[in-house]
TITORDO-829303 format. One record per residue (C-alpha): residue in three letters; chain; x, y, z. Coordinates in nm, 4 decimals, always signed. Layout:
BEGIN
<atom r="ALA" c="A" east="X" north="Y" up="Z"/>
...
***
This chain:
BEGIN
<atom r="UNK" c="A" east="-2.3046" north="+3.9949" up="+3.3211"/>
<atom r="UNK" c="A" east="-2.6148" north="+4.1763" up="+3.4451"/>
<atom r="UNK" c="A" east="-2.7079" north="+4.0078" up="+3.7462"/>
<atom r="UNK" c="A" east="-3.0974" north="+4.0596" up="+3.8221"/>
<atom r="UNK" c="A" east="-3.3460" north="+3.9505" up="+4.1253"/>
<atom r="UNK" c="A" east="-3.7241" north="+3.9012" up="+4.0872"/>
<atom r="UNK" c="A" east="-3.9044" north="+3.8994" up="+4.3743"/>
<atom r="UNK" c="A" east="-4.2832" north="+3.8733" up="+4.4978"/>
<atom r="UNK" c="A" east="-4.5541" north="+3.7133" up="+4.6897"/>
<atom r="UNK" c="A" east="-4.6126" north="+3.3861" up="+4.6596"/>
<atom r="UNK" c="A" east="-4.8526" north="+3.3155" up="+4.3678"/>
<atom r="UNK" c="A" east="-4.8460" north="+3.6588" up="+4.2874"/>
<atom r="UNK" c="A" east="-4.7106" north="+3.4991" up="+3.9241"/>
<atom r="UNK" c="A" east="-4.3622" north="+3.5649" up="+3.9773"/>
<atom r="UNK" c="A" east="-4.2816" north="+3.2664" up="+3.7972"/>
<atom r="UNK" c="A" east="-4.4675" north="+3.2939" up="+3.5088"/>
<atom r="UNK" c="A" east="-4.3455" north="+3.6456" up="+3.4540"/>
<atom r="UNK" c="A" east="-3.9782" north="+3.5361" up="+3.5270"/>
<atom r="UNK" c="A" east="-3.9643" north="+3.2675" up="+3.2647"/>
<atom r="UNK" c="A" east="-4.1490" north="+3.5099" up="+3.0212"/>
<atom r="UNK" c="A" east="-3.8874" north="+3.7396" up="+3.0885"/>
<atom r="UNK" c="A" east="-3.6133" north="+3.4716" up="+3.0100"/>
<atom r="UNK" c="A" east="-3.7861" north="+3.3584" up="+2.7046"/>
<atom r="UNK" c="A" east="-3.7874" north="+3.7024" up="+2.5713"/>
<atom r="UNK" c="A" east="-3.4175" north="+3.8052" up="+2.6435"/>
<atom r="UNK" c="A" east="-3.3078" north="+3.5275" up="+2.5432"/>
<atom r="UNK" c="A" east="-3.5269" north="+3.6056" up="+2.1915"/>
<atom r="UNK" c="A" east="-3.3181" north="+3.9427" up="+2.2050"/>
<atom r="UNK" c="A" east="-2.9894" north="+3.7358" up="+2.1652"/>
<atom r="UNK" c="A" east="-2.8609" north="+3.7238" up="+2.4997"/>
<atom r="UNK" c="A" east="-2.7554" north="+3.4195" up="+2.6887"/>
<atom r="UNK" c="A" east="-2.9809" north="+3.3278" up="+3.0315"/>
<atom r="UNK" c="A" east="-2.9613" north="+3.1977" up="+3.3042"/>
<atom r="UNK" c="A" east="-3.2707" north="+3.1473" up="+3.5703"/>
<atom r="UNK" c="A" east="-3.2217" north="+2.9763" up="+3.9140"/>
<atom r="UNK" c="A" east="-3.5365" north="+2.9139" up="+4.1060"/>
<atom r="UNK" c="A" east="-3.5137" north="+3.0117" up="+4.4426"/>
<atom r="UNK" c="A" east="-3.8351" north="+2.8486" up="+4.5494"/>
<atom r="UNK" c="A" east="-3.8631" north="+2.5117" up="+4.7859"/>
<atom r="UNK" c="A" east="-4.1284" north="+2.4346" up="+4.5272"/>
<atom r="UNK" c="A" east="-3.8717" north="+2.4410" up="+4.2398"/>
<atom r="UNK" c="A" east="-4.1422" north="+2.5076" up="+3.9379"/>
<atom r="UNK" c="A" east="-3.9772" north="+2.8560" up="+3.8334"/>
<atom r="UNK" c="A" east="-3.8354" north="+2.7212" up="+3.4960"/>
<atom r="UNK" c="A" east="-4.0708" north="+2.4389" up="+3.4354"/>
<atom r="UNK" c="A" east="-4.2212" north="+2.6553" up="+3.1247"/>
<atom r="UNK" c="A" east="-3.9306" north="+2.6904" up="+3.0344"/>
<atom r="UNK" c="A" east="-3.8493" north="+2.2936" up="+3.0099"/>
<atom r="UNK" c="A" east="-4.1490" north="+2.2231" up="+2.8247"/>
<atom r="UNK" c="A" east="-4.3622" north="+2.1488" up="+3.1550"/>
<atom r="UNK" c="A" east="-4.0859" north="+1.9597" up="+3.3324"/>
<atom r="UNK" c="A" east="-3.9349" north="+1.9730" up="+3.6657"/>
<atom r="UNK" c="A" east="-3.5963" north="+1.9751" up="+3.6840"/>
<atom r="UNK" c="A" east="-3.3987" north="+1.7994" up="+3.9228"/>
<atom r="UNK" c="A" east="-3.2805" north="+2.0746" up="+4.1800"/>
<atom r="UNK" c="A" east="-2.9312" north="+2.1258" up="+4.3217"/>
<atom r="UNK" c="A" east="-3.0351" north="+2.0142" up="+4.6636"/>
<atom r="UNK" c="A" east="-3.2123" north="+1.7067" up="+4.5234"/>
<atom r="UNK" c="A" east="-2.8702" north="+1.6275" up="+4.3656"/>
<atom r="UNK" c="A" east="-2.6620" north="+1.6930" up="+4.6804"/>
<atom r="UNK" c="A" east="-2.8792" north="+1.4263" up="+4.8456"/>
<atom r="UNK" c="A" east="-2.8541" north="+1.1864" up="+4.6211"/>
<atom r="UNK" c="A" east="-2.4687" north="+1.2099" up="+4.5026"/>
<atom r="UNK" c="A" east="-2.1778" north="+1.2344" up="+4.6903"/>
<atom r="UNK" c="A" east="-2.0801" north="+1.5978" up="+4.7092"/>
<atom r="UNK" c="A" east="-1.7305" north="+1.5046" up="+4.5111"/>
<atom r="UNK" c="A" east="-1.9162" north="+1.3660" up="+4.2830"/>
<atom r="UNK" c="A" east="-2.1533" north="+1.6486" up="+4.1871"/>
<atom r="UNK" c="A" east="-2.0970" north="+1.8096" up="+3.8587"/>
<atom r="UNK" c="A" east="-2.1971" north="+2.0992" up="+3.6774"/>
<atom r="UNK" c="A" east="-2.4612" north="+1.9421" up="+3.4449"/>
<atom r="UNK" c="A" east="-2.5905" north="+1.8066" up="+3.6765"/>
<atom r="UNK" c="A" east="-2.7447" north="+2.1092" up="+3.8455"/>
<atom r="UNK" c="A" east="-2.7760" north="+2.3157" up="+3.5039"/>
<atom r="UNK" c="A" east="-3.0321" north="+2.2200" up="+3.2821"/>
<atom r="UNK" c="A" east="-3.0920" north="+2.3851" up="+2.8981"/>
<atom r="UNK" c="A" east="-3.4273" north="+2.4804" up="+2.8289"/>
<atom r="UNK" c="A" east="-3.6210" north="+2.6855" up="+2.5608"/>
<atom r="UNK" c="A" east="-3.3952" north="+2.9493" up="+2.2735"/>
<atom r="UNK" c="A" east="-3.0909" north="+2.7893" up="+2.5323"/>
<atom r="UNK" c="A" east="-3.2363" north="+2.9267" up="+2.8132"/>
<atom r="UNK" c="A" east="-3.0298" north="+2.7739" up="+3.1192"/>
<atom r="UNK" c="A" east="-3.2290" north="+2.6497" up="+3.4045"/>
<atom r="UNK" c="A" east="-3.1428" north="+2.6030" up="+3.7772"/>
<atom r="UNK" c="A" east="-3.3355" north="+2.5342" up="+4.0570"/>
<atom r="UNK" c="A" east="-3.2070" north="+2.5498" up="+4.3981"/>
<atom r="UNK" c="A" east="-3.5113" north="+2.3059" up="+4.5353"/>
<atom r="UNK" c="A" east="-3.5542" north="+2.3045" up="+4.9242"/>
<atom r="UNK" c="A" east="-3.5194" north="+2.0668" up="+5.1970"/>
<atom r="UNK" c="A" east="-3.7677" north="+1.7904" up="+5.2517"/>
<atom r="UNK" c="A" east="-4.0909" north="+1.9149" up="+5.3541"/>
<atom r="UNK" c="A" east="-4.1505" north="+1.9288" up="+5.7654"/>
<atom r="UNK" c="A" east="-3.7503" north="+1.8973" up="+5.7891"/>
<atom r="UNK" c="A" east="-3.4659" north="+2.2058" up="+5.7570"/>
<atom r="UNK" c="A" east="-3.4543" north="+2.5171" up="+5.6262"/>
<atom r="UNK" c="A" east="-3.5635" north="+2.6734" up="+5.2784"/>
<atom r="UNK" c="A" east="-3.3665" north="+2.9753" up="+5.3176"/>
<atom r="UNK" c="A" east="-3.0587" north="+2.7645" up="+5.4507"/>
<atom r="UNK" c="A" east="-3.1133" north="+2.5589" up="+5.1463"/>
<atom r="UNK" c="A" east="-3.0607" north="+2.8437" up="+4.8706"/>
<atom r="UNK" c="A" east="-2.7667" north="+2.9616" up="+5.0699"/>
<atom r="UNK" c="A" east="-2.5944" north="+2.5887" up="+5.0393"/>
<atom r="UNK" c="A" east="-2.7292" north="+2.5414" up="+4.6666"/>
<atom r="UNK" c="A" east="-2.5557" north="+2.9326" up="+4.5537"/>
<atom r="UNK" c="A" east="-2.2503" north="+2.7981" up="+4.7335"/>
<atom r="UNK" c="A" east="-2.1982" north="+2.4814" up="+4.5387"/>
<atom r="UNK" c="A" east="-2.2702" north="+2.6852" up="+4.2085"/>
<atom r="UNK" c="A" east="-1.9521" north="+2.9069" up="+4.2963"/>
<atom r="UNK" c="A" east="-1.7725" north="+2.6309" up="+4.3931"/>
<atom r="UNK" c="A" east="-1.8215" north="+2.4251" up="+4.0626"/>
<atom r="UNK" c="A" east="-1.7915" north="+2.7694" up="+3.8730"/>
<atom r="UNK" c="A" east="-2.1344" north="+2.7997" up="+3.6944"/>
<atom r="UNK" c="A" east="-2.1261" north="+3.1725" up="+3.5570"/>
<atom r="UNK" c="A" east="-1.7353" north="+3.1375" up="+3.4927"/>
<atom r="UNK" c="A" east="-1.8163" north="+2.8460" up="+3.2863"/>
<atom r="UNK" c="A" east="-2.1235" north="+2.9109" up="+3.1135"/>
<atom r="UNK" c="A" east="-2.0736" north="+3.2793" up="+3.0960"/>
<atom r="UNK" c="A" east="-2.4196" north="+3.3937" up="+3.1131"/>
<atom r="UNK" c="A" east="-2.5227" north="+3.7937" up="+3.0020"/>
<atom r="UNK" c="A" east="-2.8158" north="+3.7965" up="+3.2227"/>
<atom r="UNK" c="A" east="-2.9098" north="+3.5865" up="+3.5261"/>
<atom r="UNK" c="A" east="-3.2296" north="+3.6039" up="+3.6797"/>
<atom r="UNK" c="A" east="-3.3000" north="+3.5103" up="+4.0216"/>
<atom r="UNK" c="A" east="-3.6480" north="+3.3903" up="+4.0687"/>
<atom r="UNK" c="A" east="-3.7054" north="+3.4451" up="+4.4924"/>
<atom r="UNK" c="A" east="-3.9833" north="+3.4173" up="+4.6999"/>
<atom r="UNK" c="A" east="-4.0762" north="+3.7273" up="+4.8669"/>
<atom r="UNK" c="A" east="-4.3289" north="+3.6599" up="+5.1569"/>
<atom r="UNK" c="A" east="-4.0531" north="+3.6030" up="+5.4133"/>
<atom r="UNK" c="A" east="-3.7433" north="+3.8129" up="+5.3480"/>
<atom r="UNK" c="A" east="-3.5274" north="+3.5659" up="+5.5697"/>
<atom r="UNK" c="A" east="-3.1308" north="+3.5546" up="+5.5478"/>
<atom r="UNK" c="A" east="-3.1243" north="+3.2287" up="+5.2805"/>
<atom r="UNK" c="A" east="-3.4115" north="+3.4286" up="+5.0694"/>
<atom r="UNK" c="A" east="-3.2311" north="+3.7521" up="+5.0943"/>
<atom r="UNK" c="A" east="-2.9270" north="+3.6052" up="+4.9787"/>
<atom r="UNK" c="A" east="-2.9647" north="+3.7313" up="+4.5999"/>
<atom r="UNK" c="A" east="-2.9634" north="+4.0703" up="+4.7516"/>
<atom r="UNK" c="A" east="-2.7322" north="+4.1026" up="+4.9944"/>
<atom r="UNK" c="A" east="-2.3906" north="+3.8543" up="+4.9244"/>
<atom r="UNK" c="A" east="-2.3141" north="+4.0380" up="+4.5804"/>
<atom r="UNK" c="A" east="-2.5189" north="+3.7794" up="+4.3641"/>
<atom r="UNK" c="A" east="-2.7928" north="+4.0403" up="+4.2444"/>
<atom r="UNK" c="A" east="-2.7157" north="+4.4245" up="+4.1322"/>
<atom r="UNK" c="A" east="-3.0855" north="+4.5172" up="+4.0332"/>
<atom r="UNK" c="A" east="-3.3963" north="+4.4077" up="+4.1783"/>
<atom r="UNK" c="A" east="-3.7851" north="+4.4456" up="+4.0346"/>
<atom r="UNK" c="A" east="-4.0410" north="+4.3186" up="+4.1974"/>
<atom r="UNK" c="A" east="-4.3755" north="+4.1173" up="+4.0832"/>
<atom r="UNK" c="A" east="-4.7284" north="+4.2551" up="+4.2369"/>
<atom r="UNK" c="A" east="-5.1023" north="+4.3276" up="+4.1802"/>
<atom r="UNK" c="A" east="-5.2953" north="+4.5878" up="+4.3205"/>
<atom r="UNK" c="A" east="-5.4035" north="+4.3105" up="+4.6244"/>
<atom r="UNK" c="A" east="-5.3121" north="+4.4388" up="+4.9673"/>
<atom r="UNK" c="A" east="-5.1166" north="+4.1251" up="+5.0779"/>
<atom r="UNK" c="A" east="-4.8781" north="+4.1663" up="+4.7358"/>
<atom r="UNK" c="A" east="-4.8595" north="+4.5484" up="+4.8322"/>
<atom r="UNK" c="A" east="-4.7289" north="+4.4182" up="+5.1995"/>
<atom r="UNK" c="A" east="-4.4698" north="+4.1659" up="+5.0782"/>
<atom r="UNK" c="A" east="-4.3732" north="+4.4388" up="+4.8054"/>
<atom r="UNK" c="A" east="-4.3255" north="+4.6863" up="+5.0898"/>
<atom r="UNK" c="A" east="-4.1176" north="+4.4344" up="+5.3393"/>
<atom r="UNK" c="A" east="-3.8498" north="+4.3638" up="+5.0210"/>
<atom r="UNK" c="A" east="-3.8390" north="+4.7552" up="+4.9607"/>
<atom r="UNK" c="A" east="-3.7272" north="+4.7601" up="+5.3342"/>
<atom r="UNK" c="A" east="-3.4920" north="+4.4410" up="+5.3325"/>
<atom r="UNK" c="A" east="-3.3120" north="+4.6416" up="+4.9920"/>
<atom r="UNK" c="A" east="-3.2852" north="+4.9674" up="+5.1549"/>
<atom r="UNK" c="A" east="-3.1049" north="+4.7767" up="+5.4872"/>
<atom r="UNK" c="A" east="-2.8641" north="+4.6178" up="+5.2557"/>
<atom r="UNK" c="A" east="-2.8482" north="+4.8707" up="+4.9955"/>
<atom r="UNK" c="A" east="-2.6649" north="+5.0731" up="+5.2704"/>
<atom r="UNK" c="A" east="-2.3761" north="+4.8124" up="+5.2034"/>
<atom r="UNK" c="A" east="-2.3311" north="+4.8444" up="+4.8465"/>
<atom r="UNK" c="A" east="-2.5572" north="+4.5012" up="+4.7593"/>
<atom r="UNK" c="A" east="-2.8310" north="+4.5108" up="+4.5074"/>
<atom r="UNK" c="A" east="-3.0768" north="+4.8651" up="+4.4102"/>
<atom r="UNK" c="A" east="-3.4285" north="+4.8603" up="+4.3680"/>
<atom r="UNK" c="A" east="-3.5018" north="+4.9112" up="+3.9978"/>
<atom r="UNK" c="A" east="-3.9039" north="+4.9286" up="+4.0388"/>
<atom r="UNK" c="A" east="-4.2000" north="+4.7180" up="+4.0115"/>
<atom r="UNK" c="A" east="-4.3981" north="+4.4689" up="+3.7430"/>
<atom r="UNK" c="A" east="-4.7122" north="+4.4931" up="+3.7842"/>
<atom r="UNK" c="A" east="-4.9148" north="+4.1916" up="+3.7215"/>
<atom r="UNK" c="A" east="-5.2794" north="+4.2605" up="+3.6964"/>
<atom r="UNK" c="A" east="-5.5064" north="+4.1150" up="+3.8686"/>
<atom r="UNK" c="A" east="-5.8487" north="+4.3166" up="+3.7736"/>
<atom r="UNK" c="A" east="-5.8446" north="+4.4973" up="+4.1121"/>
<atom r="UNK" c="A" east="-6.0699" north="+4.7635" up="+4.0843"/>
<atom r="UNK" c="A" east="-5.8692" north="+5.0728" up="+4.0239"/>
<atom r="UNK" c="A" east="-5.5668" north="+4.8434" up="+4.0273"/>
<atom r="UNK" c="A" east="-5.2977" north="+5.0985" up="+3.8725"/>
<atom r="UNK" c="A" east="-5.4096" north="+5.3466" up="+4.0763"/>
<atom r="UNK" c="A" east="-5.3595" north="+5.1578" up="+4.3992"/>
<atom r="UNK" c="A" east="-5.0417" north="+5.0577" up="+4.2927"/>
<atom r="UNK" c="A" east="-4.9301" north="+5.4316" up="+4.2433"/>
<atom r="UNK" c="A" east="-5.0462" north="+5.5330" up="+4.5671"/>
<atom r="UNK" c="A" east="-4.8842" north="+5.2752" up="+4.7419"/>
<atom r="UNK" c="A" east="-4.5395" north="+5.3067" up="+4.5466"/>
<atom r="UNK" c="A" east="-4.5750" north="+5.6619" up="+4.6275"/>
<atom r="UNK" c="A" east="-4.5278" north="+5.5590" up="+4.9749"/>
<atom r="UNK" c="A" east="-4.2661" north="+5.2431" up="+4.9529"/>
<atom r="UNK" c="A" east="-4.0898" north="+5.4033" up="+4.6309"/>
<atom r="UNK" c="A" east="-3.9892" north="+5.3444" up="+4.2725"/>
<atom r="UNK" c="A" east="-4.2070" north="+5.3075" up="+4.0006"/>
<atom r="UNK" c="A" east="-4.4285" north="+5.0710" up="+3.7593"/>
<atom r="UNK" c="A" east="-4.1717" north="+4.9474" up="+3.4649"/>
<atom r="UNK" c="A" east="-4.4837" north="+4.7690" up="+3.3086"/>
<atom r="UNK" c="A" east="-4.7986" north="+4.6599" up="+3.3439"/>
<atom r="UNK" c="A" east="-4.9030" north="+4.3198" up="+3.2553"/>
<atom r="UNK" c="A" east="-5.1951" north="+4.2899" up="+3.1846"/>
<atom r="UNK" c="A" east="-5.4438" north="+3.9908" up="+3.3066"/>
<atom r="UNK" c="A" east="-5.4963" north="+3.7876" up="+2.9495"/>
<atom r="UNK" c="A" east="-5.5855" north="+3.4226" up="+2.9076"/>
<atom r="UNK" c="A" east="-5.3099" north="+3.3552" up="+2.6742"/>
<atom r="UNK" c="A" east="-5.0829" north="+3.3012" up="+3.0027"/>
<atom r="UNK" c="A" east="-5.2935" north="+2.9915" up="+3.0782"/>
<atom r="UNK" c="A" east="-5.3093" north="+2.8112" up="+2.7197"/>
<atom r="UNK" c="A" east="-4.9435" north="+2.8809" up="+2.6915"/>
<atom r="UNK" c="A" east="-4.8517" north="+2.6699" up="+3.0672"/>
<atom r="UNK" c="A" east="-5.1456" north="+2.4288" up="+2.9850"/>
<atom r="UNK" c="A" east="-4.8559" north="+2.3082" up="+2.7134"/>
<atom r="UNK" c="A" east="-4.5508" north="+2.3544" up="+2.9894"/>
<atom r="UNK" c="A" east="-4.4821" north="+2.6839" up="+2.7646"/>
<atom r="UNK" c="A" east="-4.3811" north="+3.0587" up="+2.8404"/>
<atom r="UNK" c="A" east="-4.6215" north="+3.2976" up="+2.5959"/>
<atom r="UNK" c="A" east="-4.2669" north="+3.3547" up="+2.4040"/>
<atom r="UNK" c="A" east="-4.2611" north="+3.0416" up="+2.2587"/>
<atom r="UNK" c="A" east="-4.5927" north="+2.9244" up="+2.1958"/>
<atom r="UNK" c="A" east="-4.8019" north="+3.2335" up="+2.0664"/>
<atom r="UNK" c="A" east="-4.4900" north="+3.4534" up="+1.9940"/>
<atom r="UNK" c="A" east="-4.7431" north="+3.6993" up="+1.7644"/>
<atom r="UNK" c="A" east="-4.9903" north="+3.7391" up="+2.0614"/>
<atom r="UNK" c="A" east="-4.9768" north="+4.0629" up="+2.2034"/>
<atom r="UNK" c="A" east="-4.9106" north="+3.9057" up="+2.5498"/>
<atom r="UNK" c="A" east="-4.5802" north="+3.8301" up="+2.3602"/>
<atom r="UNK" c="A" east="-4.5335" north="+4.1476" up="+2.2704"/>
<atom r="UNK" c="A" east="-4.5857" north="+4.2970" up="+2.6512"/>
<atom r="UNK" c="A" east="-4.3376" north="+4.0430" up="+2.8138"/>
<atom r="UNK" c="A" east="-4.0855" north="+4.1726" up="+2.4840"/>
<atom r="UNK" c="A" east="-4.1119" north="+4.5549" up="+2.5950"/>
<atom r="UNK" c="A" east="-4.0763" north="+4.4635" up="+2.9486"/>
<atom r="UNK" c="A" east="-3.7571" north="+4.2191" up="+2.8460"/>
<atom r="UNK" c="A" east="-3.6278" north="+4.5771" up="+2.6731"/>
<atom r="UNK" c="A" east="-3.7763" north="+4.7870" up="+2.9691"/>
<atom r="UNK" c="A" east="-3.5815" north="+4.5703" up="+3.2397"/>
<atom r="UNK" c="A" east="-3.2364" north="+4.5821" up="+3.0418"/>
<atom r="UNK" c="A" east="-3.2932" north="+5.0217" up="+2.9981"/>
<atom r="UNK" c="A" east="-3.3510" north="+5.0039" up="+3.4045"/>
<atom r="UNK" c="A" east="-3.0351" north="+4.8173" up="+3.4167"/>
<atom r="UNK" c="A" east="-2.8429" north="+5.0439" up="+3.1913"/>
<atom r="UNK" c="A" east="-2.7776" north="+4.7281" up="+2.9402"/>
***
């Protein structure tokens, strides 16, 4: 089981990518899982045909917690694509980070990967605030590899730079490595460039560029990844070399 976290800024299209990246393994023949780690819960909504899914916490508040079972907090989306989100606590009340930590828990406790058997999950975290219930992919053993999603945009750059540090900390311990960057173009002037010289500074390097293309948009207008609704575009074709790109990096 290759065990891989996505992070980035929020908005930075982390998602999008994410569920692309799903689609397109999954395309390859392997079995995927996604979890959301996002209070927002929308990571695998392209993936469910435009659909929220209930999250795990939403469950644990609504069902006793004896009564919680598996399919209830895994869902099966596109090419068998299964879907998780750990949600987040109601808004102006507890704590997001606090909320991933108790959602991961009840997945080991009601045996998710033993049971489905998964050969890659994806963890889909927010990366603006490294916290300790955000940072749980990469330090408790849940994540080996991490890549993470940004533009040329300074603010992307920054977040990019803070999970660098947050992996470096933990990688100390034997948690998750660093595998490199996505790079998700924005049309920053010079945008590759930028992202160079600032990698040359945090670390790693671009595994692919992704290129700004208005494909993305029709596809979610439908609650679709690219994969599956214009599978001969060449956006499908980018988000298929990075799919093969991300498995070399994690010697798959």
């Amino acid at each position: 089981m290759v065990k891989i976290a996505i992070y980035g800024k929020g908005g930075i299209g982390k998602s999008t990518t994410t569920a692309n990246l799903s689609a397109a393994l999954s395309k390859m023949g392997l079995k995927v899982m996604q979890i959301g780690c996002d209070p927002k819960s929308d990571s695998v909504k392209n993936l469910c045909n435009g659909e929220k899914i209930t999250s795990v916490l939403d469950v644990l508040r609504s069902k006793k917690p004896e009564d919680v079972k598996l399919e209830d907090l895994v869902h099966t989306g596109y090419n068998g694509v299964l879907c998780v989100e750990a949600g987040g606590p109601t808004p102006g009340i507890g704590c997001a980070g606090r909320g991933i930590i108790t959602a991961f828990e009840k997945l080991e406790e009601l045996e998710a990967f033993e049971i489905h058997k998964p050969d890659v999950v994806l963890y889909d975290v927010l990366g603006d605030v490294v916290c300790g219930g955000f940072a749980m992919p990469i330090r408790n053993g849940y994540a080996d590899h991490v890549f993470i999603v940004t533009s040329g945009e300074m603010m992307a750059l920054y977040a990019a730079n803070n999970i660098v540090s947050a992996i470096k900390n933990f990688g100390k311990r034997g948690y998750a490595t660093y595998a490199g960057v996505i790079l998700n173009s924005r049309n920053v002037e010079n945008e590759v460039e930028v992202v160079q010289k600032a990698l040359d500074e945090i670390g790693g390097e671009i595994v692919q560029i992704v290129p700004r293309d208005g494909t993305v948009q029709l596809a979610e207008n439908q609650g679709k990844t690219v994969v599956e609704a214009y599978p001969d575009s060449d956006m499908a074709k980018v988000y298929t070399e990075l799919a093969r790109k991300v498995m070399e990096k994690c010697n798959v």
